[in-house]
Backbone as a ProteinNet text record, in pm:
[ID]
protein_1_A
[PRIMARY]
XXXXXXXXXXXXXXXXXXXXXXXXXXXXXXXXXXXXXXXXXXXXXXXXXXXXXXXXXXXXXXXXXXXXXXXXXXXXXXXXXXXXXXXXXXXXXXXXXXXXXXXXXXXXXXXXXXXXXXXX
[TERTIARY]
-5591.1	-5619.9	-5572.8	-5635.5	-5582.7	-5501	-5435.6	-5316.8	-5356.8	-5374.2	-5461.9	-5379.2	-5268.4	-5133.6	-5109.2	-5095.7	-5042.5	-5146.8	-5278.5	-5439.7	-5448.7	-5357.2	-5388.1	-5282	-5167.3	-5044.8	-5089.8	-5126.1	-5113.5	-5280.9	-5375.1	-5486.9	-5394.5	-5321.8	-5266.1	-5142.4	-5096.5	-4993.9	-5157.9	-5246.2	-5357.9	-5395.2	-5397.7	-5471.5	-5326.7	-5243.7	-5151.5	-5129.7	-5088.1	-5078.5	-5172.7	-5276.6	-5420.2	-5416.8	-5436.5	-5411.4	-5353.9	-5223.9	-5120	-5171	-5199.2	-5221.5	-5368.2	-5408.1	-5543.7	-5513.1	-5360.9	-5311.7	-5291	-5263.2	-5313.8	-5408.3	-5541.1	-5707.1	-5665.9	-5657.7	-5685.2	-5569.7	-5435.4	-5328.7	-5276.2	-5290.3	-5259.1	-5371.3	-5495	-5520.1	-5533.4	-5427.5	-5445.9	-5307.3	-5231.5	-5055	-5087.6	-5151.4	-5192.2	-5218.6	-5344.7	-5396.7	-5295.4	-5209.3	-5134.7	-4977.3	-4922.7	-4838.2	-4872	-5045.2	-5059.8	-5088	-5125.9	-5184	-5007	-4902.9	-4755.4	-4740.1	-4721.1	-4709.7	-4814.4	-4923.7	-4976.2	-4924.1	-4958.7	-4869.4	-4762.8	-4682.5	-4510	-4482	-4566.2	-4586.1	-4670.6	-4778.5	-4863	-4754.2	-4692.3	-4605.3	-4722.4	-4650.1	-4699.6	-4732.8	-4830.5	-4892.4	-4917.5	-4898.8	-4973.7	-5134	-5204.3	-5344.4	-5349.2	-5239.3	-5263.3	-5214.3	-5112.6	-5090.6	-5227.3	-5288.4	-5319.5	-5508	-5556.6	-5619.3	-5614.4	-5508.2	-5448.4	-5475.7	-5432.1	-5407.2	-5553.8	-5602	-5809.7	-5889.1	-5838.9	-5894.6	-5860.5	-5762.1	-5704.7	-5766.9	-5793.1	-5794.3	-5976.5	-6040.7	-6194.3	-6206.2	-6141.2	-6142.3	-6106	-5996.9	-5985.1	-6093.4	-6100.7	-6221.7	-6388.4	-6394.5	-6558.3	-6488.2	-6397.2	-6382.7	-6388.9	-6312.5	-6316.6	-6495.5	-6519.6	-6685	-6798.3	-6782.4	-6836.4	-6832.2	-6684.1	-6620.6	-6691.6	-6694.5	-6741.4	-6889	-6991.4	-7061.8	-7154.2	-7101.9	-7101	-7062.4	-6973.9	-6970.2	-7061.7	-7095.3	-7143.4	-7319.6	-7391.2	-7497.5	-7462.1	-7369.6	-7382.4	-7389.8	-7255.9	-7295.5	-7462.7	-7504.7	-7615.1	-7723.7	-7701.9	-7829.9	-7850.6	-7763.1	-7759.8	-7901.1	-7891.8	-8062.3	-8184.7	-8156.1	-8303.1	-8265.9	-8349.1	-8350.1	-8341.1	-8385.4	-8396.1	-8272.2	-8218.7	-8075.2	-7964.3	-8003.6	-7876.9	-7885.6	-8018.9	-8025.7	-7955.9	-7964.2	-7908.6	-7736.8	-7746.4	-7586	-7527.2	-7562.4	-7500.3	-7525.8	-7621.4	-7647.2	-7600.8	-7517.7	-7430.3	-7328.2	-7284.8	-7097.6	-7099.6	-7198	-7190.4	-7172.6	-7256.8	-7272.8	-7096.7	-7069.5	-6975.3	-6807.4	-6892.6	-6759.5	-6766.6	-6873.2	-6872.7	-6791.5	-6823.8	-6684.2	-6572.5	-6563.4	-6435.1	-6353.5	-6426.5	-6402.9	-6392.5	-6423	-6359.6	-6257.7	-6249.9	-6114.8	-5986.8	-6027.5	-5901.3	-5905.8	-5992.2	-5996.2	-5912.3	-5916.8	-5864.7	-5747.8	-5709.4	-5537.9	-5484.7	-5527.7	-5451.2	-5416.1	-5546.1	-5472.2	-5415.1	-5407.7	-5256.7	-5164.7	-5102.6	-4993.3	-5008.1	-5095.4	-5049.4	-4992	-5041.2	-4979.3	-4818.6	-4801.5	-4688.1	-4555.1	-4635	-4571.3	-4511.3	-4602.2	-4629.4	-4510.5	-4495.1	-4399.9	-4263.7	-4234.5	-4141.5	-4066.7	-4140.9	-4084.8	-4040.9	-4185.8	-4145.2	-4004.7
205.6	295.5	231.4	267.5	199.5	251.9	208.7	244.3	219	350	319.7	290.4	342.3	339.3	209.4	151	-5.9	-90.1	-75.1	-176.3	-139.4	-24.7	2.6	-83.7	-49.6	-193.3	-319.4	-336.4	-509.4	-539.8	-446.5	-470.9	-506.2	-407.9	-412.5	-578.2	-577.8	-707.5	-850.5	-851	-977.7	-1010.7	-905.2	-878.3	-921.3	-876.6	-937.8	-1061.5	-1083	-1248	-1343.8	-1331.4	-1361.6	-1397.3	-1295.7	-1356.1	-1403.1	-1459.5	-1537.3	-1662.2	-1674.8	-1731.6	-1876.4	-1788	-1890.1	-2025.4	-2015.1	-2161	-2212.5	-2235.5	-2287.4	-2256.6	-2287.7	-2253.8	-2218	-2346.4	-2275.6	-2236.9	-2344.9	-2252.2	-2123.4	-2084	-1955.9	-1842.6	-1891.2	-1758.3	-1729.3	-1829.9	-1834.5	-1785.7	-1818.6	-1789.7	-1608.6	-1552.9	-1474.9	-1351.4	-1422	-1357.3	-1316.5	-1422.6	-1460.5	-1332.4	-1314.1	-1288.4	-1083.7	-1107.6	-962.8	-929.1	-996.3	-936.6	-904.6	-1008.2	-990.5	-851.4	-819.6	-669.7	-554.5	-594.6	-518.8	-479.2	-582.8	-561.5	-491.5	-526.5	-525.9	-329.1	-310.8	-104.6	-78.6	-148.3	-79.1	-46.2	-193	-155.1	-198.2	-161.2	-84.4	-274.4	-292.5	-417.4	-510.2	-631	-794.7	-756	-701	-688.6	-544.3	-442.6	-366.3	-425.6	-469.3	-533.1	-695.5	-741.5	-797.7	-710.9	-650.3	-511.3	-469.3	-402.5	-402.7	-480.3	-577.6	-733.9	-729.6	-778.6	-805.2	-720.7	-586.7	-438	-489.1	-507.7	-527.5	-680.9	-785	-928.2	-893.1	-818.4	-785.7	-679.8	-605.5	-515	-578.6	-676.4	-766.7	-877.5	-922.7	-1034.7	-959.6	-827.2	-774.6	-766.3	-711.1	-641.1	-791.1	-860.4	-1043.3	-1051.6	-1073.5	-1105	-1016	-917.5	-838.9	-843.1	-848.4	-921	-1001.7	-1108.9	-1251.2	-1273.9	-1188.8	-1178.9	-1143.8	-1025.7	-968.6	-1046.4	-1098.3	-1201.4	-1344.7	-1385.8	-1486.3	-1429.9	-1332.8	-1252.3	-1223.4	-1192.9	-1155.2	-1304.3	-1395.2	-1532.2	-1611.7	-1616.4	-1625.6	-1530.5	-1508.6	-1443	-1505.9	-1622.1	-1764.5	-1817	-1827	-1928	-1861.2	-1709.5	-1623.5	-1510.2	-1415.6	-1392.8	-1428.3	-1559.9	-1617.4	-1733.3	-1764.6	-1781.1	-1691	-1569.1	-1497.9	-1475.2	-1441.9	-1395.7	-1532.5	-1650.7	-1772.5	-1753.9	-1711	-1718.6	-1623.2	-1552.7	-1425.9	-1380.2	-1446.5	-1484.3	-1597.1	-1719.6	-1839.2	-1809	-1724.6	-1648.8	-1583.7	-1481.5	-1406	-1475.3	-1524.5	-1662.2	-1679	-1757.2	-1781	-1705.7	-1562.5	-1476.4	-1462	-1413.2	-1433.4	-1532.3	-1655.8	-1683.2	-1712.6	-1612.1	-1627.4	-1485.1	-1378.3	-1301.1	-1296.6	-1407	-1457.7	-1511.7	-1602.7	-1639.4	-1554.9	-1452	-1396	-1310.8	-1275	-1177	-1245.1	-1347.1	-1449.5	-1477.4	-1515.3	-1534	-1371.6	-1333.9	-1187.5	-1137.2	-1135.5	-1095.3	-1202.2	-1313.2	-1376.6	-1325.6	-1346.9	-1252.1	-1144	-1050.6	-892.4	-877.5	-963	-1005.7	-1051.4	-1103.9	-1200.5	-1060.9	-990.4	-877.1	-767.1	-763.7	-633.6	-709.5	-818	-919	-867.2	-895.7	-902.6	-754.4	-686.6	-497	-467.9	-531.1	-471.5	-549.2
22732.2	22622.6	22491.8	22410.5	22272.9	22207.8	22150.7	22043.2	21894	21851.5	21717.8	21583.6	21592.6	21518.1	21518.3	21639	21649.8	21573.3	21619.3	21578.8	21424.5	21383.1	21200	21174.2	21261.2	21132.6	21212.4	21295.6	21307.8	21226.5	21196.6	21113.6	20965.8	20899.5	20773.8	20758.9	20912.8	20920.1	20898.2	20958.6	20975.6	20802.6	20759.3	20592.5	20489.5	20493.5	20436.2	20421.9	20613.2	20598.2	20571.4	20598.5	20613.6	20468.7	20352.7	20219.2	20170.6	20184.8	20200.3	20272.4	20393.2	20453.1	20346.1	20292.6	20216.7	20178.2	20126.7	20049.3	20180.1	20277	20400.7	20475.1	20479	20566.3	20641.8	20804.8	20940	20985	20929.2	20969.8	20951.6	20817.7	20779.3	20857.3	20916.3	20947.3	21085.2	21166.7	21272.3	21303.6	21186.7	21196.9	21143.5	21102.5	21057	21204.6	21243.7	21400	21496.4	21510.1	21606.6	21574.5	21435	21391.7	21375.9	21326.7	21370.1	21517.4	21563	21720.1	21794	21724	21776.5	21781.6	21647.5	21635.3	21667.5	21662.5	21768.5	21904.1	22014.5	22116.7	22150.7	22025.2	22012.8	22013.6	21929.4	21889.8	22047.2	22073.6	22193.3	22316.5	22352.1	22428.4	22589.4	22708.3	22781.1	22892.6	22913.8	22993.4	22947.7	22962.8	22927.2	22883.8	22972.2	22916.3	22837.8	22867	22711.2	22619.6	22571.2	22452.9	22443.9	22493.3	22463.6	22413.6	22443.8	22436.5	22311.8	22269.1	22137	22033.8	22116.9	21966.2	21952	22059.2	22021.2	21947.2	21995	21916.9	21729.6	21726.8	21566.1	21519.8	21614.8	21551.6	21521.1	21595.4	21615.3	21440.5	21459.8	21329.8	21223.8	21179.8	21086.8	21068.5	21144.7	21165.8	21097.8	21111	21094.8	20932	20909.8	20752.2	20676.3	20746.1	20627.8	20637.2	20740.8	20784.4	20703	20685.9	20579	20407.6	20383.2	20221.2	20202.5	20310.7	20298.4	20241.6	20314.6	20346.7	20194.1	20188	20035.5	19960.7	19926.8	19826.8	19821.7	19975.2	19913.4	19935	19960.7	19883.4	19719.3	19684.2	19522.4	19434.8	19489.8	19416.2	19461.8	19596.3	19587.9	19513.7	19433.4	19329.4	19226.8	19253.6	19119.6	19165.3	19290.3	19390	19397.3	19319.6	19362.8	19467.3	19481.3	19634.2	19787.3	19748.8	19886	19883.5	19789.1	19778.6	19797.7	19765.3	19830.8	19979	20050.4	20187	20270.2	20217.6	20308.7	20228.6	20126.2	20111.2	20198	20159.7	20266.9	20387.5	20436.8	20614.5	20662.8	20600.6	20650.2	20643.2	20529.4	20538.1	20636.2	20682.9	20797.4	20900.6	20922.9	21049.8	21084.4	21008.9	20988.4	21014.6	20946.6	20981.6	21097.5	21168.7	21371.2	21420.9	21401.3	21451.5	21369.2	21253.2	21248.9	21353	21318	21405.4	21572.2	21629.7	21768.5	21737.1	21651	21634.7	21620.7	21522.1	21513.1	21629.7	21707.9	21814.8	21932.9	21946.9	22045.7	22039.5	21915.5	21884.3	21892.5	21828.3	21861.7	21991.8	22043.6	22189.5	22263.2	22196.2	22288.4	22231.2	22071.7	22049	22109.4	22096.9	22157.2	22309.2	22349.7	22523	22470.9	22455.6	22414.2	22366.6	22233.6	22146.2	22303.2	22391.3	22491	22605.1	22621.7	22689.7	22671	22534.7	22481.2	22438	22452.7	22437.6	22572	22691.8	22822.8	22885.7
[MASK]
++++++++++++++++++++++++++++++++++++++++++++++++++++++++++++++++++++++++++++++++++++++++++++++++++++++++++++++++++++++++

């Protein structure tokens, strides 16, 4: 079962660090994933695959909201190329945010396993 309390702060812990995280690319948003999916887990409590459950629920929900921002922004700066410059701007950020959103879905629920470890 999910823990929605936990997937809202370790969503609010991914977004914090995550922006922080920018002055370092892949590390910061992987130290990011990893650091929210912790605390995910860590509040869920309960099993290795609930806390890790948890973490994915939150790294999946962070991952769509960047993937969307993203998305939107690079549709609005593509309106420099035309119409058909923005639909490739903002359908390659998307692209893109997909997997970023495995990514963070993936690291998270290893922290959240890890977070759910470490309570039990």
């Amino acid at each position: 079962m999910t823990d929605w309390k936990a997937v809202g702060v370790g969503f609010v812990v991914m977004l914090v660090i995550g922006a922080g995280g920018l002055a370092i690319p892949i590390v910061g948003q992987i130290g990011a994933g990893l650091i929210g999916g912790f605390a995910t887990g860590y509040l869920a409590g309960g099993s290795l695959g609930n806390g890790a459950w948890n973490g994915l629920v939150a790294g999946s929900i962070s991952g769509i909201v960047v993937s969307l921002f993203a998305a939107l922004l690079g549709g609005v700066l593509g309106l420099a190329g035309g119409p058909l410059g923005s639909l490739f701007g903002g359908l390659g950020v998307f692209v893109l945010g997909v997997i970023l959103t495995l990514l963070f879905a993936i690291d998270s629920a290893i922290g959240g396993a890890v977070g759910a470890w470490v309570k039990g």
